[in-house]
PDB file of N, H, CA, C and O in Angstrom:
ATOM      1  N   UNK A   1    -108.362  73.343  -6.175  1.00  0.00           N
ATOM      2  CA  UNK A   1    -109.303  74.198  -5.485  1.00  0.00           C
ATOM      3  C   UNK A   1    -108.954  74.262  -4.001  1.00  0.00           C
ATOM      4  O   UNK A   1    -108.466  73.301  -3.408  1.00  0.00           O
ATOM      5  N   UNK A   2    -109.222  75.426  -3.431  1.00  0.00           N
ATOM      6  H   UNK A   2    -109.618  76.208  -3.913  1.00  0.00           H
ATOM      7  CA  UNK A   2    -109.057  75.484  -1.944  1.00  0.00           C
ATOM      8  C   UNK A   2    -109.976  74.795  -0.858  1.00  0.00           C
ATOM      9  O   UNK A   2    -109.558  74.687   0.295  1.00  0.00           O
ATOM     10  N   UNK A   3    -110.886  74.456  -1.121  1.00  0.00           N
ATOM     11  H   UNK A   3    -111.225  74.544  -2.058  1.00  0.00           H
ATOM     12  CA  UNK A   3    -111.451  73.121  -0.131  1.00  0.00           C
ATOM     13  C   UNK A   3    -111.153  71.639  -1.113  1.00  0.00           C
ATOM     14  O   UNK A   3    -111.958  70.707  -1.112  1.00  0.00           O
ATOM     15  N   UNK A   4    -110.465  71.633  -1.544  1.00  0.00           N
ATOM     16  H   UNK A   4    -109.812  72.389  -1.545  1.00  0.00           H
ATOM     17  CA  UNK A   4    -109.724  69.828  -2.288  1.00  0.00           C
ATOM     18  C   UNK A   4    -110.830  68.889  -2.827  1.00  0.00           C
ATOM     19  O   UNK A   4    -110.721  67.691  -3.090  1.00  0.00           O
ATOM     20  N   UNK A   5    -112.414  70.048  -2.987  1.00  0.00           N
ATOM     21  H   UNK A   5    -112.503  71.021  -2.774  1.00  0.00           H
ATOM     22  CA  UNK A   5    -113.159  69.178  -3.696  1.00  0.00           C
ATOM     23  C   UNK A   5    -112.533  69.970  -5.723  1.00  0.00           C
ATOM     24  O   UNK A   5    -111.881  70.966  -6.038  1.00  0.00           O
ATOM     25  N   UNK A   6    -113.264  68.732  -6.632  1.00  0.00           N
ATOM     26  H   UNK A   6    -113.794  67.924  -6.376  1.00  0.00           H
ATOM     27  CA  UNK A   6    -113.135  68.678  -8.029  1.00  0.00           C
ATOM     28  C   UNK A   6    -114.245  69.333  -8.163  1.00  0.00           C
ATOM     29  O   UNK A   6    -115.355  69.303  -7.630  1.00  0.00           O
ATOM     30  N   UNK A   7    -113.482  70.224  -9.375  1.00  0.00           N
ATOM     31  H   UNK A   7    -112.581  70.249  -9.807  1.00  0.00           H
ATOM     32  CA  UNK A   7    -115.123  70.737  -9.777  1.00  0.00           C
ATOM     33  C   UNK A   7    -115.919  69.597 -10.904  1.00  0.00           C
ATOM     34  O   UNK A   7    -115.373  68.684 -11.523  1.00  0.00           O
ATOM     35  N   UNK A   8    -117.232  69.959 -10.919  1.00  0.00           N
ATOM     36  H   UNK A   8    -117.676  70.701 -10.416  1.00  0.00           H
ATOM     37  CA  UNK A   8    -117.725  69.019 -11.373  1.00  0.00           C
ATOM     38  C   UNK A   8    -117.468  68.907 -12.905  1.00  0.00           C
ATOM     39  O   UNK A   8    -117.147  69.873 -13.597  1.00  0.00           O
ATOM     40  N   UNK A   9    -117.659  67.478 -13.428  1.00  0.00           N
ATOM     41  H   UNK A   9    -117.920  66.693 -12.866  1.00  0.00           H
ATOM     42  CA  UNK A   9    -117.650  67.804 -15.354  1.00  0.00           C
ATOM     43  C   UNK A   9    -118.674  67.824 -15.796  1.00  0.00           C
ATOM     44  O   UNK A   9    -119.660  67.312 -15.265  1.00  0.00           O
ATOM     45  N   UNK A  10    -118.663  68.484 -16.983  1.00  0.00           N
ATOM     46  H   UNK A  10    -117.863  68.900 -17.415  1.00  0.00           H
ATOM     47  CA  UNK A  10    -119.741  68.948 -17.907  1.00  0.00           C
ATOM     48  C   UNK A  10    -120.715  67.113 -18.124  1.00  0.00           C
ATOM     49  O   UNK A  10    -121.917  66.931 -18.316  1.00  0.00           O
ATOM     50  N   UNK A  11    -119.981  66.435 -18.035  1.00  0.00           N
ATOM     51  H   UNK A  11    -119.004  66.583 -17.879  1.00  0.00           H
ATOM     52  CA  UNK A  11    -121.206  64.769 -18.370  1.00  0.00           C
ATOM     53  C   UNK A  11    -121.272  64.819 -16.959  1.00  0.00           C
ATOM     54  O   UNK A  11    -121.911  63.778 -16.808  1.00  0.00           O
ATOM     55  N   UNK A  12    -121.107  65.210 -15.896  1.00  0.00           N
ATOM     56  H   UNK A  12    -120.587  66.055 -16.019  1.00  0.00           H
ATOM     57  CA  UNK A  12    -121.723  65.134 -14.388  1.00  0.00           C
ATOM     58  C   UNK A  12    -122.574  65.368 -14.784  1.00  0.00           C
ATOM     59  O   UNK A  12    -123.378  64.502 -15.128  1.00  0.00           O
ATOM     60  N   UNK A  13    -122.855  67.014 -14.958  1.00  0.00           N
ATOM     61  H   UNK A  13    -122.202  67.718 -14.679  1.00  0.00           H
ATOM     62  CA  UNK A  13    -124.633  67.741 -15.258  1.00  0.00           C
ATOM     63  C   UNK A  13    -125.492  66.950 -16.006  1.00  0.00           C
ATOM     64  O   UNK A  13    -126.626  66.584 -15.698  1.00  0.00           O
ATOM     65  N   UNK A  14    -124.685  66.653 -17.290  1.00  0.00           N
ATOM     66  H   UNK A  14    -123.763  66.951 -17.540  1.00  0.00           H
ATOM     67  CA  UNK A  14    -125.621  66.040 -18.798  1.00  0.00           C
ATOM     68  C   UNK A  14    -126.808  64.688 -18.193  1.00  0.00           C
ATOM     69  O   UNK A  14    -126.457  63.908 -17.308  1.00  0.00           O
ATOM     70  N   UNK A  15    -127.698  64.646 -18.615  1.00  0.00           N
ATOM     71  H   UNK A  15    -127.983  65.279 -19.334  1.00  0.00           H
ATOM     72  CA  UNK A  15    -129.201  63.821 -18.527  1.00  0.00           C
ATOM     73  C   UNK A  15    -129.201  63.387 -19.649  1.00  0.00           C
ATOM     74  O   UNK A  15    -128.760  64.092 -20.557  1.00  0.00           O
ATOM     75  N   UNK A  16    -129.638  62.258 -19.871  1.00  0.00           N
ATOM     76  H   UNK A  16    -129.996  61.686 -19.134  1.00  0.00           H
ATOM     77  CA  UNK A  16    -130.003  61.363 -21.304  1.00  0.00           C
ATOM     78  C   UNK A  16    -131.659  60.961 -21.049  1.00  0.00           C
ATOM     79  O   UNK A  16    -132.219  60.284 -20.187  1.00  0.00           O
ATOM     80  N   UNK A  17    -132.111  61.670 -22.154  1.00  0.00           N
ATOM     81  H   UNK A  17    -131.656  62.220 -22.854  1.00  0.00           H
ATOM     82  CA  UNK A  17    -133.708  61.699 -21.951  1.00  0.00           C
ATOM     83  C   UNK A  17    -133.893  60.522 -23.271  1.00  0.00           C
ATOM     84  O   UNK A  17    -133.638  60.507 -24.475  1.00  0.00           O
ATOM     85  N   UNK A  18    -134.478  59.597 -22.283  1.00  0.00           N
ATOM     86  H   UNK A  18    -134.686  59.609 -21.305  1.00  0.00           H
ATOM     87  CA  UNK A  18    -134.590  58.072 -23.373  1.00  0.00           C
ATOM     88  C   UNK A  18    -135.851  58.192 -24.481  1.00  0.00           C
ATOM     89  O   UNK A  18    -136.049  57.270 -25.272  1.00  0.00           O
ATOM     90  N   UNK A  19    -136.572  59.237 -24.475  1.00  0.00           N
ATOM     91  H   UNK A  19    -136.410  59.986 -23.833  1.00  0.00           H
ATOM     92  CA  UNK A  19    -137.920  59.319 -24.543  1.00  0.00           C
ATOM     93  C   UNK A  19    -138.291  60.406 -25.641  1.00  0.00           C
ATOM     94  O   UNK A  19    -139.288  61.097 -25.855  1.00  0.00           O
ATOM     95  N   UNK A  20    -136.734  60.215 -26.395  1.00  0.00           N
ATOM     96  H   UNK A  20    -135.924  59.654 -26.222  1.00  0.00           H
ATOM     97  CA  UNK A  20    -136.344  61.129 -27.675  1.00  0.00           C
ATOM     98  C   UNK A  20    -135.424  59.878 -28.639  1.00  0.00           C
ATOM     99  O   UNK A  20    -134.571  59.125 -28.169  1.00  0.00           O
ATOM    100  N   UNK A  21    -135.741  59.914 -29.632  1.00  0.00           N
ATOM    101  H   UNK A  21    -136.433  60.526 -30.014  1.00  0.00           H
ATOM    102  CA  UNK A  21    -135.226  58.658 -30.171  1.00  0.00           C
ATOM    103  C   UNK A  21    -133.351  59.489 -30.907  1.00  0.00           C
ATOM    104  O   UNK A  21    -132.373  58.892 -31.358  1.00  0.00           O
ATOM    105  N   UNK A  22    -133.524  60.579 -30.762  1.00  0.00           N
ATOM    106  H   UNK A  22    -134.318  61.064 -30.396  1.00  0.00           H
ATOM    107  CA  UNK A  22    -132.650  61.521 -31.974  1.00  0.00           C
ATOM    108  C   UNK A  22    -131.848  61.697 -30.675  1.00  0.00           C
ATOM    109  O   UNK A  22    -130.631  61.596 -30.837  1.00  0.00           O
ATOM    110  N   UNK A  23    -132.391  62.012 -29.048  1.00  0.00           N
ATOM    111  H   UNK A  23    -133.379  62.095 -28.917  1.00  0.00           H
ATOM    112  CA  UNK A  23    -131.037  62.043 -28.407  1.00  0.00           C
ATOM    113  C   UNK A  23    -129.963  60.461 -27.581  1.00  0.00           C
ATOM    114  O   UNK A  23    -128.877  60.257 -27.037  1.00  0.00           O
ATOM    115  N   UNK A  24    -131.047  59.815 -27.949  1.00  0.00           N
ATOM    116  H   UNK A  24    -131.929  59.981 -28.391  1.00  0.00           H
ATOM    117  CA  UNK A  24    -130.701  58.472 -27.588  1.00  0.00           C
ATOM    118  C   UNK A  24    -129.715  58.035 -28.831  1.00  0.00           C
ATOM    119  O   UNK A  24    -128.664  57.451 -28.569  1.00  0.00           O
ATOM    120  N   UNK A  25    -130.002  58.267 -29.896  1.00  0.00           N
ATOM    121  H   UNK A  25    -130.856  58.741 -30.109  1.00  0.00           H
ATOM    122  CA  UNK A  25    -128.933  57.728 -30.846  1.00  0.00           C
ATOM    123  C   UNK A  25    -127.941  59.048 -30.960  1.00  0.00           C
ATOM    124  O   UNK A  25    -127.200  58.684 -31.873  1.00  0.00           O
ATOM    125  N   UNK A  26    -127.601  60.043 -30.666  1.00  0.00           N
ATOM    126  H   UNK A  26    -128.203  60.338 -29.924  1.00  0.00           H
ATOM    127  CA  UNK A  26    -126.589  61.108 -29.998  1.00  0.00           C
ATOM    128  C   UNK A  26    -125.819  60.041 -29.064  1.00  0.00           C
ATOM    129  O   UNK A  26    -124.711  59.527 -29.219  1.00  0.00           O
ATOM    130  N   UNK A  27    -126.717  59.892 -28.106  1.00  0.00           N
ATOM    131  H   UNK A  27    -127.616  60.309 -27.980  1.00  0.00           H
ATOM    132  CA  UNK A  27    -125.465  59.559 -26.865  1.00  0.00           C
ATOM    133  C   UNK A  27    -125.318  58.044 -27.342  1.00  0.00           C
ATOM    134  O   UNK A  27    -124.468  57.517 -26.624  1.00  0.00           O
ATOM    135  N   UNK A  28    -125.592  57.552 -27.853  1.00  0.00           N
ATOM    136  H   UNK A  28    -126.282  57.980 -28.437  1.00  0.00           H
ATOM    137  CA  UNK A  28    -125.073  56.121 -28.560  1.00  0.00           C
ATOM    138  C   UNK A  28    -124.002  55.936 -29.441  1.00  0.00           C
ATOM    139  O   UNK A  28    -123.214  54.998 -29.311  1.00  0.00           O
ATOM    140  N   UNK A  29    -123.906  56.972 -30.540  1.00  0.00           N
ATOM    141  H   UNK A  29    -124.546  57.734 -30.645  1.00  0.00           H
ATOM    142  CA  UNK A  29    -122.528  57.728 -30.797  1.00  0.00           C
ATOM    143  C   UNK A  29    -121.318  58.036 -30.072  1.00  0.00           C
ATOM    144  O   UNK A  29    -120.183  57.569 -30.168  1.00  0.00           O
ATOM    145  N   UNK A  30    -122.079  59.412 -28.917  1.00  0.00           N
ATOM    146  H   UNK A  30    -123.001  59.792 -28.839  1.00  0.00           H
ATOM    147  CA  UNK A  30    -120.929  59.504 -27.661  1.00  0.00           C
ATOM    148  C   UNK A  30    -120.541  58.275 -27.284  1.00  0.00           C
ATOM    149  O   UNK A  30    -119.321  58.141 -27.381  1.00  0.00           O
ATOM    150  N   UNK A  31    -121.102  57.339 -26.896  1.00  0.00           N
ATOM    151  H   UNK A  31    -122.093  57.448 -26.817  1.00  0.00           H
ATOM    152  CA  UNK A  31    -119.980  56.316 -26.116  1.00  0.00           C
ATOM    153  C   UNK A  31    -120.352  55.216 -26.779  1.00  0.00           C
ATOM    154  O   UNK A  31    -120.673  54.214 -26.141  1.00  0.00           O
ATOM    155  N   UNK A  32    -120.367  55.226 -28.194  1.00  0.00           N
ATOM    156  H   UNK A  32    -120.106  56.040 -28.713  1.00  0.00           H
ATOM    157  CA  UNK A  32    -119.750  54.123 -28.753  1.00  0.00           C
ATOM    158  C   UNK A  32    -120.043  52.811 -28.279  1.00  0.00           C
ATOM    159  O   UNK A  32    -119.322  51.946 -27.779  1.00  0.00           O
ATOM    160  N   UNK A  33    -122.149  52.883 -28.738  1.00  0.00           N
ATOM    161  H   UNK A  33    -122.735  53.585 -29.144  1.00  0.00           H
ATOM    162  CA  UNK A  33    -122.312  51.397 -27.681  1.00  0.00           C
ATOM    163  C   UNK A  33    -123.808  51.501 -28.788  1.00  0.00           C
ATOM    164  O   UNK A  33    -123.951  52.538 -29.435  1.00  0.00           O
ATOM    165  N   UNK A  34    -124.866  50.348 -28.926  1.00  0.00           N
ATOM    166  H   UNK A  34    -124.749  49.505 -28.401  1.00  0.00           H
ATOM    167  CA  UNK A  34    -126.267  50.464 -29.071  1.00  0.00           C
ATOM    168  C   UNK A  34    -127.251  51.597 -28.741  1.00  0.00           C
ATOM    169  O   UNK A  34    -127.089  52.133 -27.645  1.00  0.00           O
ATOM    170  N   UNK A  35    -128.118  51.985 -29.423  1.00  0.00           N
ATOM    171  H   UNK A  35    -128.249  51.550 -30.313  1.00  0.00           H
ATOM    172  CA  UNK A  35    -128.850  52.707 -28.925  1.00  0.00           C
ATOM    173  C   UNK A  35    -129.865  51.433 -27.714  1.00  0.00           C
ATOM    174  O   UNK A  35    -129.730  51.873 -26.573  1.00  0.00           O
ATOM    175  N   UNK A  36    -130.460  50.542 -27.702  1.00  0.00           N
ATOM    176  H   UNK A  36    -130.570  50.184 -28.629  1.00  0.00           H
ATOM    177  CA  UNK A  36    -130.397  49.348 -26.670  1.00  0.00           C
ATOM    178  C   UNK A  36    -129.489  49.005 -25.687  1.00  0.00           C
ATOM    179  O   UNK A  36    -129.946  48.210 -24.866  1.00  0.00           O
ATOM    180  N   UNK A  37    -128.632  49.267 -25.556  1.00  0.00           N
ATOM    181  H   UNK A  37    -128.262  49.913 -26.224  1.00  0.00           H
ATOM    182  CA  UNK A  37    -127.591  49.459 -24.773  1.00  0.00           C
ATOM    183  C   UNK A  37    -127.507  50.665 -23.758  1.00  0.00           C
ATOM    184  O   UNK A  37    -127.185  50.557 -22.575  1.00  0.00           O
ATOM    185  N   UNK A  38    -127.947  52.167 -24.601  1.00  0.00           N
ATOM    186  H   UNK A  38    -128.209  52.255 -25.562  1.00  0.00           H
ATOM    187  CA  UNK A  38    -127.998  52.889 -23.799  1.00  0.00           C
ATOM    188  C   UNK A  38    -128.814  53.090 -22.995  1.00  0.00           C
ATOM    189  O   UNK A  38    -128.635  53.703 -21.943  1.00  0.00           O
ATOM    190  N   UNK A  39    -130.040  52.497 -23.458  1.00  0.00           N
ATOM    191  H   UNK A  39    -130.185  51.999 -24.313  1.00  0.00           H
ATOM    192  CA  UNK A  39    -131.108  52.782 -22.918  1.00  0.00           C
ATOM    193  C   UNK A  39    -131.670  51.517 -21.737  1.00  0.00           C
ATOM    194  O   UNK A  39    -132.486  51.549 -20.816  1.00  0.00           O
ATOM    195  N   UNK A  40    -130.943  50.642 -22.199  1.00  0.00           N
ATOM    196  H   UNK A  40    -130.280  50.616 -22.947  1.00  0.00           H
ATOM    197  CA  UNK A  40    -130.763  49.302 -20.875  1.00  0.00           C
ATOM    198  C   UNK A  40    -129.651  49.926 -19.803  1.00  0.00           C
ATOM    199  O   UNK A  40    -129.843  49.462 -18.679  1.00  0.00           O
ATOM    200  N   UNK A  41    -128.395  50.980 -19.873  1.00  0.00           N
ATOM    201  H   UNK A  41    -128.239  51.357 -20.786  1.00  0.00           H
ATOM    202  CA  UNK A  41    -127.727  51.404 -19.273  1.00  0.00           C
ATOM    203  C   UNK A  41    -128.286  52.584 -18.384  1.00  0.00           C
ATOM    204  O   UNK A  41    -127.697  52.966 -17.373  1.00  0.00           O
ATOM    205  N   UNK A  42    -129.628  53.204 -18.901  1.00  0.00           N
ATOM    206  H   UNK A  42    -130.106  52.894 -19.723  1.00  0.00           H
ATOM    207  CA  UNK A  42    -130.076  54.736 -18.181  1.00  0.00           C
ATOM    208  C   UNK A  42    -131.312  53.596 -17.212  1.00  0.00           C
ATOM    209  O   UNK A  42    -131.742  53.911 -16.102  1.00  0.00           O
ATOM    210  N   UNK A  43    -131.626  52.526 -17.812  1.00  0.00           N
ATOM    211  H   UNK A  43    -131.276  52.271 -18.714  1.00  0.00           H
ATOM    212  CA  UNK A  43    -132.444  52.026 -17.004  1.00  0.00           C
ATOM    213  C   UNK A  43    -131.772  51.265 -15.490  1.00  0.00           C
ATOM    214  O   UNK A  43    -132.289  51.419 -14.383  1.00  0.00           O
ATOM    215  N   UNK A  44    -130.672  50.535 -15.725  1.00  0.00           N
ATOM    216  H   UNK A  44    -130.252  50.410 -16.624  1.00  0.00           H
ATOM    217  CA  UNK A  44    -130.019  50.027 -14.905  1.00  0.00           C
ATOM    218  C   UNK A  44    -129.670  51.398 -13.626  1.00  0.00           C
ATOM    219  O   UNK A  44    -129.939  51.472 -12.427  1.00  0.00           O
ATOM    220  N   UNK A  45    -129.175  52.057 -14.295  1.00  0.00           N
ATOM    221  H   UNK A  45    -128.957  51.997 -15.269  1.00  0.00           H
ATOM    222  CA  UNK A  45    -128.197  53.487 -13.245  1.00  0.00           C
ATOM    223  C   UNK A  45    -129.117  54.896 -13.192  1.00  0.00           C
ATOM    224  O   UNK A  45    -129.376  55.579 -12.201  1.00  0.00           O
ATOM    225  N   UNK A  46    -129.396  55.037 -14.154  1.00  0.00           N
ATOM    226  H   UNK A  46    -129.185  54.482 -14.959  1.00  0.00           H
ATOM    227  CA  UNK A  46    -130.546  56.148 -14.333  1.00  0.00           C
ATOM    228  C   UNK A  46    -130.171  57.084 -15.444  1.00  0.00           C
ATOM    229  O   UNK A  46    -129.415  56.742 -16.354  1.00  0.00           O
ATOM    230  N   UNK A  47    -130.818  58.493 -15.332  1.00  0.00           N
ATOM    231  H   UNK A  47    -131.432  58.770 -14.593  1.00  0.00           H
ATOM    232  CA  UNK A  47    -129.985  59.374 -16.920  1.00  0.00           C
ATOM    233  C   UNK A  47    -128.604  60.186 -16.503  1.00  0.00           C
ATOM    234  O   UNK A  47    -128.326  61.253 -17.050  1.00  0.00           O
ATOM    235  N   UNK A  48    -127.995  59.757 -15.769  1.00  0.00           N
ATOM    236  H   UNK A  48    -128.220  58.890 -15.325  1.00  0.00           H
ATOM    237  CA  UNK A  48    -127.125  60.923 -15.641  1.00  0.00           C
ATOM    238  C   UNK A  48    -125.992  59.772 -16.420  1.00  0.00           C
ATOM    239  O   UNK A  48    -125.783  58.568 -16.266  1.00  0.00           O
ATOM    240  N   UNK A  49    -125.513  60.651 -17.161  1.00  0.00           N
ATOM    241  H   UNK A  49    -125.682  61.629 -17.286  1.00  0.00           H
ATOM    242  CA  UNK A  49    -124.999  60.328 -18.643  1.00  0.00           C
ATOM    243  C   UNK A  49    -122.943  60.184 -18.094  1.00  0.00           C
ATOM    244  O   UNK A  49    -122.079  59.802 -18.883  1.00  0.00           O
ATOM    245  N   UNK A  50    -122.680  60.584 -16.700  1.00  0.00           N
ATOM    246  H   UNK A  50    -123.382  60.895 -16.059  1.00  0.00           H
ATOM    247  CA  UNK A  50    -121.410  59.913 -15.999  1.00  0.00           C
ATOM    248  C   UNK A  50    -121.660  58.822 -15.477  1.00  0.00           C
ATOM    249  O   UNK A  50    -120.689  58.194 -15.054  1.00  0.00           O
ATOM    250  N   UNK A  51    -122.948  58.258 -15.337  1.00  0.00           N
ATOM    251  H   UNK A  51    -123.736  58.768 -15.681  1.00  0.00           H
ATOM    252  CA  UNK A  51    -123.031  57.118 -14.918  1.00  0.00           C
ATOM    253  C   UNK A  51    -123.422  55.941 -15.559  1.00  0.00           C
ATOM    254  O   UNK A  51    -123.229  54.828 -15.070  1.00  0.00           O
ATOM    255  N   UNK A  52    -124.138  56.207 -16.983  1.00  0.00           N
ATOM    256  H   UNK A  52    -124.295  57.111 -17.381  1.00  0.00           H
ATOM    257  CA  UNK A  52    -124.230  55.327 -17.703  1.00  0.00           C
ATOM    258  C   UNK A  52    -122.780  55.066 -18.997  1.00  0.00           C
ATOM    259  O   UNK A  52    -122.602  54.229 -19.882  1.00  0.00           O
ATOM    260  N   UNK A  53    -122.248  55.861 -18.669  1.00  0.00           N
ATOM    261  H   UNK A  53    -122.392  56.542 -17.950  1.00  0.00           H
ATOM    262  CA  UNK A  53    -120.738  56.119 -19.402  1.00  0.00           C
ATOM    263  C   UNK A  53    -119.883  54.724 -18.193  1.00  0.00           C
ATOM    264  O   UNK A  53    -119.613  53.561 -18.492  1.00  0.00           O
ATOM    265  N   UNK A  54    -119.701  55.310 -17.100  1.00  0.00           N
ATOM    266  H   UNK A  54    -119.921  56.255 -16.857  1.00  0.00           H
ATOM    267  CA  UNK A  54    -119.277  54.202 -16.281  1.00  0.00           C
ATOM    268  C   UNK A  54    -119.994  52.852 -16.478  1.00  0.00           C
ATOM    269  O   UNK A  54    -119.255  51.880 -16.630  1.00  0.00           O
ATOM    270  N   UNK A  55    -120.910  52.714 -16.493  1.00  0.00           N
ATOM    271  H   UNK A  55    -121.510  53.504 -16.370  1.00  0.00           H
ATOM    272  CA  UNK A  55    -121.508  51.286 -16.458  1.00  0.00           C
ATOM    273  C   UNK A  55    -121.654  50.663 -17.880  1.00  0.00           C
ATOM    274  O   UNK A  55    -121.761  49.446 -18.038  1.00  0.00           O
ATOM    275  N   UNK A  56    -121.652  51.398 -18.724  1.00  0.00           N
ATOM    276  H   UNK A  56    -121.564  52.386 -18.596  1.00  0.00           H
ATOM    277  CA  UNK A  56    -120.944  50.716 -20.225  1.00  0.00           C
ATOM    278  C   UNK A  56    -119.430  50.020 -20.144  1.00  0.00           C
ATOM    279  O   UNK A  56    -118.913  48.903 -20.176  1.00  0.00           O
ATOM    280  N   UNK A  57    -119.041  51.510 -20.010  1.00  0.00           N
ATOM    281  H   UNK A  57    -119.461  52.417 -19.984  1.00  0.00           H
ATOM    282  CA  UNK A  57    -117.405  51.183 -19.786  1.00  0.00           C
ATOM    283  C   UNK A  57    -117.308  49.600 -18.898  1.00  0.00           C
ATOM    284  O   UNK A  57    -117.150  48.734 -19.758  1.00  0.00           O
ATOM    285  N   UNK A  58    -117.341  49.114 -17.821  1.00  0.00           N
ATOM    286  H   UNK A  58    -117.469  49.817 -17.122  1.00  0.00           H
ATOM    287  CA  UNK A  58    -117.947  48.206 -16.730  1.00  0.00           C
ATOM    288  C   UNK A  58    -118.109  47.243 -17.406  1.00  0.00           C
ATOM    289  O   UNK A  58    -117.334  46.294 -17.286  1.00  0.00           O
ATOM    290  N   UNK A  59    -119.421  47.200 -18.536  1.00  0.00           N
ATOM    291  H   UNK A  59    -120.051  47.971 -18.634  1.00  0.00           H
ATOM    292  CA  UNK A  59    -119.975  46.270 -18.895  1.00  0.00           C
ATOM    293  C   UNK A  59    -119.146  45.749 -20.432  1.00  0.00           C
ATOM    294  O   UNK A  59    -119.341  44.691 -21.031  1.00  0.00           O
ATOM    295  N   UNK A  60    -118.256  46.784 -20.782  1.00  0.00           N
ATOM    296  H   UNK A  60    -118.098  47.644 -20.296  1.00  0.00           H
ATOM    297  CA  UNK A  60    -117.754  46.259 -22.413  1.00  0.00           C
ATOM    298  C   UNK A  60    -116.637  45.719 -21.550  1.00  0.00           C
ATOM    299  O   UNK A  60    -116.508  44.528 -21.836  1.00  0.00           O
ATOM    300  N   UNK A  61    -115.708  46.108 -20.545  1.00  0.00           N
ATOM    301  H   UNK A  61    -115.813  47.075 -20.313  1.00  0.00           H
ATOM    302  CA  UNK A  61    -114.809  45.328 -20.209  1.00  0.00           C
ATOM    303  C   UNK A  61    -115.161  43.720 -19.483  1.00  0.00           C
ATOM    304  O   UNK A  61    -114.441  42.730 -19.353  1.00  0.00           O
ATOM    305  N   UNK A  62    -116.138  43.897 -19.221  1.00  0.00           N
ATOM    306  H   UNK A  62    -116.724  44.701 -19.327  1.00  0.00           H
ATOM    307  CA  UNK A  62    -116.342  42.498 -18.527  1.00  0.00           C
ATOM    308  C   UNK A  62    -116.548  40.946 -20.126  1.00  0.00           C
ATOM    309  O   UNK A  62    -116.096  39.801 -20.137  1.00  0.00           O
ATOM    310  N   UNK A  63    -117.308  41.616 -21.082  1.00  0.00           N
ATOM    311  H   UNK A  63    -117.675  42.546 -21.074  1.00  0.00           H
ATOM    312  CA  UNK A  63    -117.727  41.239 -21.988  1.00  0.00           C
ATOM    313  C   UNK A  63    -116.622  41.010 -23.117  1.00  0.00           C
ATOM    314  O   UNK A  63    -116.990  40.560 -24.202  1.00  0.00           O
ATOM    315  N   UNK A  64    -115.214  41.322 -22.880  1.00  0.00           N
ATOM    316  H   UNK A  64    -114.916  41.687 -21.998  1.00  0.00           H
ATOM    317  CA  UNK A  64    -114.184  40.877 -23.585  1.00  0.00           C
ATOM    318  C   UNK A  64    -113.438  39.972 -22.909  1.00  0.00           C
ATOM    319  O   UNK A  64    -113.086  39.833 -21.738  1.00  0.00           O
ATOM    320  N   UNK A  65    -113.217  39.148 -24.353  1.00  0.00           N
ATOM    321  H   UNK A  65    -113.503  39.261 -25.304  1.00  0.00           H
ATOM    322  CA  UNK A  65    -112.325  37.619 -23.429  1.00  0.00           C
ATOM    323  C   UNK A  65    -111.203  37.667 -22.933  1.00  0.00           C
ATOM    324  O   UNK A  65    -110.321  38.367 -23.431  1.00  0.00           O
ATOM    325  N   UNK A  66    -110.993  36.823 -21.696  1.00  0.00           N
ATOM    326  H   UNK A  66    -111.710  36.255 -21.291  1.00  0.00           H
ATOM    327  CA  UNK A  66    -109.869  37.105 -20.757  1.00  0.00           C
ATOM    328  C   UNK A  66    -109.026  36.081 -21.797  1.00  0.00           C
ATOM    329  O   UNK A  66    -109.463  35.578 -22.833  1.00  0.00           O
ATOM    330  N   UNK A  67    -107.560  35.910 -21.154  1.00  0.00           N
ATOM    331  H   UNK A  67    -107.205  36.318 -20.313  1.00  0.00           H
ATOM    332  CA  UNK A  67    -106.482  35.568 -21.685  1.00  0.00           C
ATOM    333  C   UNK A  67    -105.944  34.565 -21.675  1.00  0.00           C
ATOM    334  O   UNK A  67    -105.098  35.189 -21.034  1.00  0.00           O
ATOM    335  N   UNK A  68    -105.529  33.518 -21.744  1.00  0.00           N
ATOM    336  H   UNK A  68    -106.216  33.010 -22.265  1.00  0.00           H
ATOM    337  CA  UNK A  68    -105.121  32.501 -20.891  1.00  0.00           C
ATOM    338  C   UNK A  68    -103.827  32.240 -20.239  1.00  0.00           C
ATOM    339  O   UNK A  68    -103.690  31.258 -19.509  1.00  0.00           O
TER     340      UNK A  68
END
Protein backbone atom coordinates (compact mmCIF):
# COMPACT_ATOMS: atom_id res chain seq x y z
CA UNK A 1 0.00 0.00 0.00
CA UNK A 2 1.10 3.57 -0.55
CA UNK A 3 1.18 4.88 3.04
CA UNK A 4 3.15 1.25 4.25
CA UNK A 5 0.22 0.64 6.54
CA UNK A 6 -1.39 -3.40 6.18
CA UNK A 7 -4.65 -3.64 5.42
CA UNK A 8 -6.51 -5.04 8.04
CA UNK A 9 -7.59 -9.06 8.26
CA UNK A 10 -10.84 -10.34 8.15
CA UNK A 11 -10.17 -11.98 12.23
CA UNK A 12 -9.02 -8.18 12.94
CA UNK A 13 -12.86 -7.20 12.45
CA UNK A 14 -14.34 -10.73 13.76
CA UNK A 15 -15.90 -10.43 17.67
CA UNK A 16 -16.54 -13.63 19.60
CA UNK A 17 -19.81 -13.12 21.41
CA UNK A 18 -19.37 -15.55 24.54
CA UNK A 19 -23.02 -15.25 25.32
CA UNK A 20 -24.03 -17.73 22.42
CA UNK A 21 -23.07 -21.18 23.28
CA UNK A 22 -23.24 -22.33 19.19
CA UNK A 23 -20.72 -19.39 18.45
CA UNK A 24 -18.40 -20.13 21.21
CA UNK A 25 -18.10 -23.76 20.19
CA UNK A 26 -17.55 -22.31 16.29
CA UNK A 27 -14.60 -20.42 17.39
CA UNK A 28 -13.39 -23.35 19.57
CA UNK A 29 -13.18 -25.37 16.42
CA UNK A 30 -11.45 -22.32 14.62
CA UNK A 31 -8.53 -22.43 16.84
CA UNK A 32 -8.45 -25.67 17.98
CA UNK A 33 -8.64 -25.11 21.82
CA UNK A 34 -11.82 -25.69 24.65
CA UNK A 35 -14.81 -24.02 24.43
CA UNK A 36 -13.42 -22.93 28.38
CA UNK A 37 -10.50 -21.93 26.97
CA UNK A 38 -12.03 -19.63 24.67
CA UNK A 39 -13.98 -18.09 26.74
CA UNK A 40 -11.17 -17.72 29.64
CA UNK A 41 -9.16 -16.27 26.47
CA UNK A 42 -12.08 -13.41 25.41
CA UNK A 43 -12.09 -12.80 29.15
CA UNK A 44 -8.37 -12.35 29.66
CA UNK A 45 -7.91 -10.01 26.14
CA UNK A 46 -11.45 -9.34 25.24
CA UNK A 47 -13.68 -10.52 21.92
CA UNK A 48 -11.68 -9.53 19.23
CA UNK A 49 -11.06 -12.97 17.93
CA UNK A 50 -6.98 -11.71 16.59
CA UNK A 51 -6.42 -11.42 19.94
CA UNK A 52 -7.68 -14.27 21.58
CA UNK A 53 -6.12 -16.36 18.60
CA UNK A 54 -2.74 -14.72 19.79
CA UNK A 55 -3.13 -15.43 23.38
CA UNK A 56 -4.05 -19.13 22.84
CA UNK A 57 -1.38 -19.47 20.46
CA UNK A 58 0.95 -17.78 23.66
CA UNK A 59 -0.61 -19.92 26.01
CA UNK A 60 -0.43 -23.61 24.10
CA UNK A 61 3.22 -22.78 23.48
CA UNK A 62 4.13 -21.99 26.91
CA UNK A 63 2.17 -25.19 28.12
CA UNK A 64 4.37 -27.65 26.04
CA UNK A 65 7.42 -29.25 27.54
CA UNK A 66 10.69 -27.72 26.96
CA UNK A 67 13.62 -30.01 26.01
CA UNK A 68 16.47 -30.85 27.76
Amino acid sequence: MADGKARPTRLEHERIDVSYDYAVCAWARHFNASQKQVKEAVQAVGDRADRVRDHLSAKAGSDRPRAS
